[in-house]
N, C-alpha and C positions, 0 to 999 in steps of 0.2 A: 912795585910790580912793573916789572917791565913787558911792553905791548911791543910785539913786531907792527909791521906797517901789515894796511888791509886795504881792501876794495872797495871794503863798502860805507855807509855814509856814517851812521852812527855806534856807540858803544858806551851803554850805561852800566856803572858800577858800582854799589851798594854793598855796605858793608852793617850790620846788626849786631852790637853786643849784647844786645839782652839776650837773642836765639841762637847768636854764634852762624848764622846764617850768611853767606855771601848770594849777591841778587845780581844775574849780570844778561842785559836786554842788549841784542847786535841787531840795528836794522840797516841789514844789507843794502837794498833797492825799494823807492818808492817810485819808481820811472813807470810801473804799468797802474799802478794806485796805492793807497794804504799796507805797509808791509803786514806781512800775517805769520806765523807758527805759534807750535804748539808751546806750552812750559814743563822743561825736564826736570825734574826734583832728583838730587839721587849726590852721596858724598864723591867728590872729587880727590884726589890729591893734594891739588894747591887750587887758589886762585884763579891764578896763572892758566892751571889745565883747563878750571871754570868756562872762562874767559876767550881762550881758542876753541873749546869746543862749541859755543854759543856762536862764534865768529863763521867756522866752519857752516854750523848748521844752518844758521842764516841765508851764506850764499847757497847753501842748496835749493833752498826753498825758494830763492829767488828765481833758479833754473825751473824747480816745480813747478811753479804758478807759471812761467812763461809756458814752456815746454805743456803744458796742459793746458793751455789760453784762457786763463783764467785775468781776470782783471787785479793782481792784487798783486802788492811787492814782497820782498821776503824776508822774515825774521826767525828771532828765535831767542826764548827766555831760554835761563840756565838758573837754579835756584843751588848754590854749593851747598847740600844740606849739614851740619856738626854730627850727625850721626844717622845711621839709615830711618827713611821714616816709620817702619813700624815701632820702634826706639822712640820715638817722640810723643809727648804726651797731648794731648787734644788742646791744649791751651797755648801751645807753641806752636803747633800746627798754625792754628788760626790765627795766629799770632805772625806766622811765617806769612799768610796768605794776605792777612790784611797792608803787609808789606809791599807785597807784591801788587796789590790794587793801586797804592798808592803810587809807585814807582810806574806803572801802568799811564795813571791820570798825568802823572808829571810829561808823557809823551803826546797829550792833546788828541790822539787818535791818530798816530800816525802810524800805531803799530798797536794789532789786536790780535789776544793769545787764543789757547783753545787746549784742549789734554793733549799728554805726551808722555813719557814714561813718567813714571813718579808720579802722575799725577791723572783725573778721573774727572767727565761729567758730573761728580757731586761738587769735587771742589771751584769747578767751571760754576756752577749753581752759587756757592757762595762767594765768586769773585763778581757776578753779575751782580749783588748784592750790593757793592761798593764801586763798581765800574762800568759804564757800558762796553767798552773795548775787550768783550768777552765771545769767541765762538763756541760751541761744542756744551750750552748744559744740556742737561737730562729731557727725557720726553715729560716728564712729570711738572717741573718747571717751565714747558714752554719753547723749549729748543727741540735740536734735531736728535740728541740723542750722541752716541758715541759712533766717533770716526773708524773703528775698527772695522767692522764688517766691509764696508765698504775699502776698506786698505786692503783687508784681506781679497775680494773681490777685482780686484785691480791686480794685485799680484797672482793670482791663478789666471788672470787673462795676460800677465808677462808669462807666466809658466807654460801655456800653449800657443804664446806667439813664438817664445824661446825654442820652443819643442819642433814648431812646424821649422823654423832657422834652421833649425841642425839638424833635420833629414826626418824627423819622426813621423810617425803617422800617429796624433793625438795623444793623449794622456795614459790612454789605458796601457797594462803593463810598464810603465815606466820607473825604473827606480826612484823615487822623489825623496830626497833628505831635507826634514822640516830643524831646522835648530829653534830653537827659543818656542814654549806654548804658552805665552800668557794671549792677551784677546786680539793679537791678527795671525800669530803662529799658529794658535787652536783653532782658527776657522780657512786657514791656508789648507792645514792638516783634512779636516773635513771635507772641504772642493774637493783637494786629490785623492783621496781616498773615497769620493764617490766618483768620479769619472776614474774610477778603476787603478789607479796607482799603487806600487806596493810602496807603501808608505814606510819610511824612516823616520825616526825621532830620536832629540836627544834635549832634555832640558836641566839646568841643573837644579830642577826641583823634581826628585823622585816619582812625587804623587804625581805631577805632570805627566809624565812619562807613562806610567802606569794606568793611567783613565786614557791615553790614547792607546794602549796596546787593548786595554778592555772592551774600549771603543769601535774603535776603527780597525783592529786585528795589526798594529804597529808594530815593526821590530825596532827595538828601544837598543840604542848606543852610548856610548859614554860620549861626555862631551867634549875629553879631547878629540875623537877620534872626527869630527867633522870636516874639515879637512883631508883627511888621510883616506874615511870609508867612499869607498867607491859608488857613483849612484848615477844617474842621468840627468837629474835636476839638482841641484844645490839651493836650498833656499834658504837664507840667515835671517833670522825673526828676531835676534836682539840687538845689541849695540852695534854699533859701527867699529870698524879697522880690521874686519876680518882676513882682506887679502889681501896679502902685501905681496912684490915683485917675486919673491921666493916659494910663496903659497903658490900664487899664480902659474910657477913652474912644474908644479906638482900634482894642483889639487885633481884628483878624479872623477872625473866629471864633463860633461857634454854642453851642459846648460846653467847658467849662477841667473836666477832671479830673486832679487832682494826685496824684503821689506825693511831691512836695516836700512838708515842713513849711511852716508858717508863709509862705504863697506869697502871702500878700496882704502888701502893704507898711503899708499904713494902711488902718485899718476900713470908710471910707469907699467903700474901691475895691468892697464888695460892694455897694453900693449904685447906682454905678454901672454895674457889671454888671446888676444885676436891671431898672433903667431902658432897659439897650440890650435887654433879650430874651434874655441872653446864661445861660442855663443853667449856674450853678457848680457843680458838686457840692465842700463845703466837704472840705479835705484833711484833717483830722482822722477825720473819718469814710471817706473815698475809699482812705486808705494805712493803715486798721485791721489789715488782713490778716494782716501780722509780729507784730503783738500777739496778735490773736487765736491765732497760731502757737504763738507761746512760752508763751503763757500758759496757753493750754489743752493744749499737752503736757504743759507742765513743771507746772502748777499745778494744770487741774483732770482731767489723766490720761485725756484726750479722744485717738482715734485719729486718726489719719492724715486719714480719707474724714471725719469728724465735722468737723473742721477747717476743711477745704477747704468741707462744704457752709455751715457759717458764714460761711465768708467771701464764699462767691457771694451770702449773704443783704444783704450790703451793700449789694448792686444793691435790695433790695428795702427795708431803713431808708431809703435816698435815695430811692425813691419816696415815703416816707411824709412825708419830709423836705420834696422838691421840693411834694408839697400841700398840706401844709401851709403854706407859704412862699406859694402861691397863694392859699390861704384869707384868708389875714392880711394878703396884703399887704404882707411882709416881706422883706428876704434870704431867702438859705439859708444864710449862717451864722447867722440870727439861732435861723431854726428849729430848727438841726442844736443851736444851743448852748440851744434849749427844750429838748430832746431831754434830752441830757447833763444840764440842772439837774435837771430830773425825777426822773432817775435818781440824783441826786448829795444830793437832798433824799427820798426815798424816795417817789415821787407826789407831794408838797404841792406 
């Protein structure tokens, strides 16, 4: 396996022949405290792809937590799974997890997980089981519950910070395209579609798509067309790499607020964006919400409503973000990631 060089401090990597599993933990930064993210479960490619995407994700989170002042450094499990998990049968499952504890403890606390794709407050609940260096079980076990809402929460307040950026006057009537409906897409969907949005969807699960048009009165699109259909808000609710320097050229659209990771493909594509007009709110800062969730339950013993008002304040750092960026002249990644250094160097 060959590693390019990286930035950040550590890079564990686990290999399982009994579950055909590859385990691969990147802990970015511990400069503001214990690194933290979520564990992604879900088949790769190779390794290799494992491996840079855990690496990528990492430093985002790093940028997260700073950019959100939160006290915590930033990681990210990657689980290469042999085949997708609903394929896998409950004894390899747990079998995958008890793995993952283990490789977890072998890091002494320097790096504590929480849900992420792939993976759920239940399995948070049975990795708590075997590790303390667990965020995000269930309410039933004793935790806070699932990061979602609160992502989603967070990203409808980029979606009308985005909105006032680019000239809007609020949510209502505005073309809003929701990609991806599993549990921060389907509650993105529902903010905008109550503050008045005519809501777009596209997921590549049917039934998805169809319980939001039931719903919410949604006009449902195929999913290539996300990119191409014209709207006022753009929002990606699944994986990362959506837009690349070429998208960026093209995509129609006013406003891109992500819940995706890592949505820009190459650096460039923010630049791009800023040259069309095109209002990004950067997704590090746009999907803080679940962090801020977890962390300030479980870490710094912050309520319910404390929580929630943090995370509406994100509409209010992407303001500062978004003028910053107009000052200078620059992106809004570049501002959002002045932001984070600042924070990450203590003021200097």
């Amino acid at each position: 396996m060959a590693l390019p060089e990286w930035d950040g401090e550590l890079t564990s990597v686990r290999y399982d022949r009994g579950t055909g599993a590859w385990f691969v933990v990147g802990v970015h930064s511990t400069r503001l405290g214990p690194a933290s993210g979520g564990t992604r479960a879900m088949v790769y490619p190779s390794p290799d792809v494992a491996v840079a995407d855990a690496r990528r994700l990492a430093g985002a989170m790093t940028s997260k937590m700073a950019a959100a002042g939160l006290p915590m450094g930033g990681g990210k499990s990657v689980i290469a799974l042999p085949a997708p998990r609903a394929e896998l049968d409950d004894a390899t499952w747990q079998r995958i997890l008890e793995l993952h504890a283990a490789n977890l403890e072998l890091l002494g606390g320097n790096y504590t997980t929480g849900p992420d794709i792939g993976t759920s407050s239940a399995d948070m609940d049975v990795l708590a089981g075997l590790t303390p260096h667990v965020f995000g079980r269930s309410v039933a076990a004793g935790g806070p519950g699932s990061s979602g809402p609160m992502t989603a929460l967070g990203v409808f307040a980029a979606i009308r910070a985005g909105a006032r950026e680019a000239g809007f006057d609020g949510v209502d009537g505005l073309r809003v395209l929701v990609q991806g409906l599993g549990a921060v897409g389907a509650d993105v969907a529902r903010l905008a579609a109550g503050a008045g949005a005519k809501l777009i969807v596209t997921d590549v699960d049917p039934a998805r798509c169809a319980a939001a048009a039931d719903e919410l009165g949604a006009e449902v699109v195929d999913t290539g067309a996300v990119t191409t259909r014209e709207c006022d808000v753009l929002v990606p609710c699944a994986t990362g790499g959506l837009v690349t320097a070429e998208v960026a050229a093209t995509v129609p659209t006013a406003v891109i607020a992500s819940a995706a990771n890592n949505l820009l493909a190459d650096p460039y594509a923010a630049e791009v964006l800023r040259r069309r007009g095109i209002t990004y709110a950067p997704d590090f800062v746009a999907n803080a919400g679940g962090a801020i969730h977890l962390v300030g339950r479980e870490v710094l013993g912050w309520d319910a409503r404390r929580v929630a008002d943090r995370t509406e304040a994100i509409g209010d750092t992407l303001a500062g973000i978004f003028a910053d960026a107009r000052t200078r002249g620059v992106t809004t990644v570049e501002a959002a990631q002045t932001l984070a250094s600042r924070t990450l160097t203590g003021g200097q």
